[in-house]
C-alpha positions in Angstrom: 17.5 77.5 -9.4 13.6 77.3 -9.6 13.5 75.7 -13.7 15.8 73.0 -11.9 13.6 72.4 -8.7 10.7 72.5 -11.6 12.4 69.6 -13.6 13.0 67.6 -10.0 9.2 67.8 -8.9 8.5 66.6 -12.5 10.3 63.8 -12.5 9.4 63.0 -8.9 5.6 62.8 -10.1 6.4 61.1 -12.8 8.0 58.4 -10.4 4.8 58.1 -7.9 2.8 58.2 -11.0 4.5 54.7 -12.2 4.9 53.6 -8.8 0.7 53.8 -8.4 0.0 52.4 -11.7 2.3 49.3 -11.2 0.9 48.4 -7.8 -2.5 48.7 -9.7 -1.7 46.4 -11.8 -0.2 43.8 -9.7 -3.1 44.2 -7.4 -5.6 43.4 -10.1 -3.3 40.7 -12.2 -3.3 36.9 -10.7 -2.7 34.0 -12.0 -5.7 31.0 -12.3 -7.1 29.9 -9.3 -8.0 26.2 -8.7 -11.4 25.4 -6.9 -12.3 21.5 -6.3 -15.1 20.1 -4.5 -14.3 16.4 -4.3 -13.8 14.0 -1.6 -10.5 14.6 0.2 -10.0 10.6 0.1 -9.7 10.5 -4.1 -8.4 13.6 -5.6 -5.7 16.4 -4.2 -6.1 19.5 -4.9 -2.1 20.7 -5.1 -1.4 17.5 -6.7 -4.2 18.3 -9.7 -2.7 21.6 -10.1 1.5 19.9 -10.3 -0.1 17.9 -12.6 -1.6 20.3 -14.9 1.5 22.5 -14.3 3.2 19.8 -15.6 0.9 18.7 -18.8 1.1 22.7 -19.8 5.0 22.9 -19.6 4.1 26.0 -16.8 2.8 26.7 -13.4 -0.6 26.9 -13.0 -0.2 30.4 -11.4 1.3 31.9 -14.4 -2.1 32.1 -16.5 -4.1 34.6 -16.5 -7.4 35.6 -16.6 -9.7 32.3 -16.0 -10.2 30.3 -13.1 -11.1 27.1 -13.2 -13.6 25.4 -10.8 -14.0 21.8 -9.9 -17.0 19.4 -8.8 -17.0 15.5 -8.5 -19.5 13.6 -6.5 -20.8 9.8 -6.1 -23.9 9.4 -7.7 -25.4 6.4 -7.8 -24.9 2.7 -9.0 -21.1 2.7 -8.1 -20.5 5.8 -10.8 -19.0 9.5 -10.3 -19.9 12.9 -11.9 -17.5 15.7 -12.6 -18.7 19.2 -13.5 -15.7 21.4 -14.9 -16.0 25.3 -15.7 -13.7 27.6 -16.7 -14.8 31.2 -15.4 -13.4 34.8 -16.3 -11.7 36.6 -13.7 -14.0 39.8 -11.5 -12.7 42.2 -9.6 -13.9 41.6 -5.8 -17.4 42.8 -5.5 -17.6 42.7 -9.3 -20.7 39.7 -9.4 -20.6 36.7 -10.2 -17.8 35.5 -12.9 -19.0 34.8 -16.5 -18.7 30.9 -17.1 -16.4 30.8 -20.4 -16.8 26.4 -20.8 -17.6 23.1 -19.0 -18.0 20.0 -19.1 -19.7 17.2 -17.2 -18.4 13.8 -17.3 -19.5 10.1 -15.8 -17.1 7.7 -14.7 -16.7 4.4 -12.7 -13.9 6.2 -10.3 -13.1 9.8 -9.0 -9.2 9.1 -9.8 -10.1 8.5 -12.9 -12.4 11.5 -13.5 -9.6 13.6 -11.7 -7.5 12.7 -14.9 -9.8 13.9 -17.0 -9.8 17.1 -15.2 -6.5 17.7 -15.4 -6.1 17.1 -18.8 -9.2 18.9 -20.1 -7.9 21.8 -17.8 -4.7 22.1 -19.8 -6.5 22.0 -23.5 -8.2 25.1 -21.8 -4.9 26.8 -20.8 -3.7 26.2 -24.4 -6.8 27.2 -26.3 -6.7 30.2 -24.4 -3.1 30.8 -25.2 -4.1 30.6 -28.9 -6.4 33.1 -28.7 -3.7 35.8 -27.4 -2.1 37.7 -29.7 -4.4 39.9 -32.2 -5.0 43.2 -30.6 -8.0 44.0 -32.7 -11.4 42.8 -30.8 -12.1 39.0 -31.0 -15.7 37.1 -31.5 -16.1 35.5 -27.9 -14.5 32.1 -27.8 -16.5 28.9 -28.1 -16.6 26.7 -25.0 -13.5 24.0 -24.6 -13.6 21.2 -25.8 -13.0 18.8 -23.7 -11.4 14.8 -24.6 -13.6 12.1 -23.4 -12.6 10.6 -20.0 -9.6 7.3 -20.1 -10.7 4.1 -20.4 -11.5 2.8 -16.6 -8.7 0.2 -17.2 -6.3 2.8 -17.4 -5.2 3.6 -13.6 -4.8 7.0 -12.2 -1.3 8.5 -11.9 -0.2 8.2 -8.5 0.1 11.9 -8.2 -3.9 12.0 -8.3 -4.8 8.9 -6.8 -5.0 8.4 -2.8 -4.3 5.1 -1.2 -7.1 6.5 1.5 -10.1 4.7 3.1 -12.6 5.8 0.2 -10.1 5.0 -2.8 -12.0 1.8 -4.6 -8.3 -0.1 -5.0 -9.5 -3.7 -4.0 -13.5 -4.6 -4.6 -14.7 -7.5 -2.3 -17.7 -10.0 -3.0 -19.4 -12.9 -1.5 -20.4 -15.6 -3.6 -23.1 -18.6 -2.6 -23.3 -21.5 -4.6 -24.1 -24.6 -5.8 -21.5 -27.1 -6.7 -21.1 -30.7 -8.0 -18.1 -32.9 -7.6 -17.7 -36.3 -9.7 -14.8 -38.5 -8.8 -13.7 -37.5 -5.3 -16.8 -39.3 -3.8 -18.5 -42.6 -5.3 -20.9 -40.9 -6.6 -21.8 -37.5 -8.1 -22.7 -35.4 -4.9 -24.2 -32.0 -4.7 -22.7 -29.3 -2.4 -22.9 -25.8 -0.9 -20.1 -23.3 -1.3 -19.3 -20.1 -0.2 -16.6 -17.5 -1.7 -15.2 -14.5 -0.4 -13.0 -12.2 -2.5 -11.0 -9.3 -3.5 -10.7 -8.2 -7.3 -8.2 -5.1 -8.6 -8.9 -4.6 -12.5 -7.9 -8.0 -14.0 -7.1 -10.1 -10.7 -8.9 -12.1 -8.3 -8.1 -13.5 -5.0 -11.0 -15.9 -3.4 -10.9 -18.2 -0.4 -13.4 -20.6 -0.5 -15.4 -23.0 1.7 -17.4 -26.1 -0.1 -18.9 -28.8 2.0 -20.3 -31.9 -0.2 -23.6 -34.5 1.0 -22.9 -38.1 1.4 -22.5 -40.8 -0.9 -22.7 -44.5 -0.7 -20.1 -47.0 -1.7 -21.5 -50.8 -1.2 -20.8 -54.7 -2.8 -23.1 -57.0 -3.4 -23.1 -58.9 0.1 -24.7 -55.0 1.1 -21.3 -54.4 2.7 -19.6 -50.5 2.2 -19.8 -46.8 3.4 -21.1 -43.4 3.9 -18.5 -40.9 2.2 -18.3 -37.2 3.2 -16.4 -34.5 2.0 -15.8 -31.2 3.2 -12.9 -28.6 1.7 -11.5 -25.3 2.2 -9.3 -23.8 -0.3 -7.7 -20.9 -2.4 -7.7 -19.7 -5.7 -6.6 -16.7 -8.1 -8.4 -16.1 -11.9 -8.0 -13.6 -14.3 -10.8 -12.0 -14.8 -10.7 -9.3 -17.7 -14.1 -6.4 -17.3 -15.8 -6.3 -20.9 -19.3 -4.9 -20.1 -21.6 -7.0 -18.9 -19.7 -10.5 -19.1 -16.5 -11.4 -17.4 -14.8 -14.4 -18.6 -12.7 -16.8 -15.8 -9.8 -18.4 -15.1 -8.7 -19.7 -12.3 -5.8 -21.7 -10.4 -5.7 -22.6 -6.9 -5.4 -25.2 -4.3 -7.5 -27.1 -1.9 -7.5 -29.0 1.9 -10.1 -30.8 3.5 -11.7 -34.1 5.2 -12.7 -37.1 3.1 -13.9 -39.6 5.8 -16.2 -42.9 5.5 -18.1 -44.9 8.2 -19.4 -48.6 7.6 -22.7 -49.7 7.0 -23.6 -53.7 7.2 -21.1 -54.8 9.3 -21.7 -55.7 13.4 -19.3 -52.3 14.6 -19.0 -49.9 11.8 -16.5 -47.7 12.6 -15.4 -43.9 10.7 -12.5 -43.4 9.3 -10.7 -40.4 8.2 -8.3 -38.6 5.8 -6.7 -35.8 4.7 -7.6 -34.2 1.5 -5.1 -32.1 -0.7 -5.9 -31.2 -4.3 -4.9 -28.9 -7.1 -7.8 -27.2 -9.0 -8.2 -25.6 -12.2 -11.2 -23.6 -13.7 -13.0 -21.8 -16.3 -16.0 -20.0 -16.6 -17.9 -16.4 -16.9 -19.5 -13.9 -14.6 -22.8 -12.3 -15.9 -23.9 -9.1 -14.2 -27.1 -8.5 -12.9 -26.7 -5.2 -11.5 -24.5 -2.7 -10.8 -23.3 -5.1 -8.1 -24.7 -8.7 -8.5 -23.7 -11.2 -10.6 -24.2 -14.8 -11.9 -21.5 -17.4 -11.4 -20.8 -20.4 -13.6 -17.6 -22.2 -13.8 -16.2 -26.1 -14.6 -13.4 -27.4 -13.7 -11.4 -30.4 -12.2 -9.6 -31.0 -8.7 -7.0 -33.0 -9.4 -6.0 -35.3 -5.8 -2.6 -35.4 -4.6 -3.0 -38.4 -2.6 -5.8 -41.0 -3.0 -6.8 -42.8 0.1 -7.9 -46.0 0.0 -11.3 -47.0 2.4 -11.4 -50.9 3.5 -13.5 -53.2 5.4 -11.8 -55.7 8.2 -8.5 -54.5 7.0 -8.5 -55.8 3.5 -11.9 -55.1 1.7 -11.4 -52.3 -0.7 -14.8 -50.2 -0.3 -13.5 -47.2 -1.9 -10.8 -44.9 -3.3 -11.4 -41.5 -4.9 -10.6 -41.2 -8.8 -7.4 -39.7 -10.2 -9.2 -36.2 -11.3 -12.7 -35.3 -9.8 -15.1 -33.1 -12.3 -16.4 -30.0 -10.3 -19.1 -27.6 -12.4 -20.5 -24.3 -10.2 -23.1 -22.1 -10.3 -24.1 -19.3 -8.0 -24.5 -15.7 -7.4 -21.9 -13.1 -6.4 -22.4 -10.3 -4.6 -19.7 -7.3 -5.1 -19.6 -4.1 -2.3 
């Protein structure tokens, strides 16, 4: 009996002994861990991981032996900054992690930048993959390389990208400006304008507000009138980004007040009408700054009606022309 209770306690050891080692090891193995330090508005964190997960054909979890640490922040002139490091795994109270690679990168948006990451996050996981399989001791691997960020006209997926208050979707501006109309009064009149609107990539959607000075229409017996014109209107361009010049063009619609009031005759009296136009434009933005710009378009307003402006009931004073000639310049101001 005692060789048999012998064998037992062997084996019994040789259980616990397996037992210990296993829990060891599960205690020490993990899988990567995913630190960002980003605005909550622009980049989630569990959505940065799914996406990597899904770029590397594997969860996240399931490699071992980095961690990978995240930091974007605003910086300024309308720009963001991403630092990316991929650091060895330490045993708590082991110091600080050795920093294997990273990688800092500029962009116009933190969407965009969290694209980058998550791409230059998965070349990691893959380089590092490569690197498995020898057992004989390895020369310490060069930092990642990492791909350069998208083009900023390439959108975030909407897996990364927020629709929160801080996600730059729709950029507004205010424009002042000068502008010059030929044709809808008697004569070529100067007039102040003001713009506002919202721009997403390519598109551009402005109301706009453009009062004109007076004119004068009068005959040879001094007879006539003062003309006025005052219009509000809409408009939507395409207008492509290229560096520092955007190119314009525009569509739209317009409503106002054309009215005219006597001069050398005994009760001169104003009358009124209602103006309704189609416009079309061209032109280019120049930037200034990182959010300042200079205006200048030309274009024509093209009346849908054409009222006529008369003396006693009969005297033709004046009527505005078939197409009226509008040229612009003025400065934007983006936010």
């Amino acid at each position: 009996m005692r060789p048999t209770n012998l064998r037992r306690a062997r084996a019994n050891l040789s259980t616990l002994t397996l037992l210990i080692l296993s829990a060891a090891w599960g205690a020490s193995a993990r899988g990567a861990a995913l630190s960002v330090d980003a605005p909550d508005s622009c980049v989630d964190p569990a959505a940065l991981a799914e996406e990597v997960s899904d770029l590397i054909g594997k969860p996240l979890a399931s490699v071992a032996g980095v961690d990978f640490r995240i930091q974007i922040a605003k910086t300024t002139h309308q720009r963001w900054h991403l630092k990316l490091e991929t650091v060895e795994q330490r045993p708590a109270g082991a110091g600080e992690p050795t920093v294997r690679g990273s990688r800092e990168i500029e962009g116009t948006t933190c969407a965009e930048l969290a694209e980058a990451a998550s791409v230059a996050i998965a070349v990691s996981v893959r380089s590092i993959a490569g690197e498995a399989g020898p057992t004989q001791p390895q020369p310490p691997p060069a930092p990642a390389v990492l791909p350069p960020p998208p083009s900023p006209s390439v959108g975030a997926p909407s897996s990364l990208e927020r629709r929160g208050e801080g996600s730059p979707f729709w950029r507004p501006a205010i424009a002042l400006a000068l502008t010059t109309d030929t044709g809808a009064l008697p004569s070529t009149s100067i007039g102040v304008g003001l713009a506002a609107s919202l721009q997403h990539r390519s598109l551009q959607l402005a109301l706009l507000a453009t009062w004109f000075g007076s004119e004068d229409a009068t005959g040879a017996d001094h007879t006539g009138g003062t003309f006025q014109l005052a219009v509000g209107g809409a408009r939507a361009c395409f207008a492509p980004r290229g560096g520092r010049w955007t190119p314009l063009a525009c569509g739209g619609f317009e409503l106002g007040r054309l009215s005219g009031t006597g001069q050398g005759v005994a009760r001169p009296e104003t009358g009124e009408a209602f103006w309704r136009a189609l416009s079309a434009e061209l032109g280019v933005m120049m930037a200034l700054s990182s959010n300042t710009a200079f205006l200048l378009t030309g274009g024509v307003a093209v009346p849908l009606a054409r009222p006529a402006f008369v003396l006693d009931g009969s005297e033709l004073v004046y009527r505005p022309s078939r197409l009226a000639g509008r040229f612009t310049a003025g400065l934007q101001i983006g936010f």
